[in-house]
N, C-alpha and C positions, 0 to 999 in steps of 0.2 A: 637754272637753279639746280634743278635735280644732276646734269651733266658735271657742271662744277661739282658738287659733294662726292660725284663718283668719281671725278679725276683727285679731287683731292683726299678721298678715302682710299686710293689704290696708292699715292706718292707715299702716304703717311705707311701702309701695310709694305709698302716695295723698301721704304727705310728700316722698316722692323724687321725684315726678310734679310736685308744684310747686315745690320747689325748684327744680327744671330749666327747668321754665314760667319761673320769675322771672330766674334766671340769663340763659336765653336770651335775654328783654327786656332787661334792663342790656344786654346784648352788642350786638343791635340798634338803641337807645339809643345807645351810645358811636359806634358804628361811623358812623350819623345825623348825628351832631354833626361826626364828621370828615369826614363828605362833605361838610356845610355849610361847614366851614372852608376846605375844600380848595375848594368853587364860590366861594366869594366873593372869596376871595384872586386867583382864575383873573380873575371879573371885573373886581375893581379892578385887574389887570394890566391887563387887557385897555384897560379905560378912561383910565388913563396911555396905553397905547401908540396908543390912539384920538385922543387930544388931540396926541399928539407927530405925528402923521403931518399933511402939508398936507390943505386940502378939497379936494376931488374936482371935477374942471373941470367946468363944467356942459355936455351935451355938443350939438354942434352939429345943426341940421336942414341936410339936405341940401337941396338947390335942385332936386333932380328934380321934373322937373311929374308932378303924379298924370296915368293913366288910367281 
């Protein structure tokens, strides 16, 4: 009696032990997708706002003589 209640107290805790495993993946998963959404959108800003700006002067050497 007592054996049975402890095998079938550890199947029922060994199912709640992965369902929560698996939950917590989905969650990490989604959460994954929306950092990606969120970097890429960041970049293709960034690359409009890269294209909008003029190039950059190329910059001059000085005339000091080395020593």
């Amino acid at each position: 009696m007592a054996r049975s209640d402890r095998k079938r107290l550890a199947a029922e805790e060994g199912a709640r032990a992965l369902a929560d495993v698996e939950r917590h993946a989905i969650e990490v998963r989604t959460n994954m997708a929306r950092l990606r959404e969120v970097r890429e959108a960041k970049e293709a800003a960034d690359a409009v706002l890269e294209e909008a700006l003029p190039a950059p002067m190329p910059k001059k050497r000085s005339r000091k003589p080395r020593i």
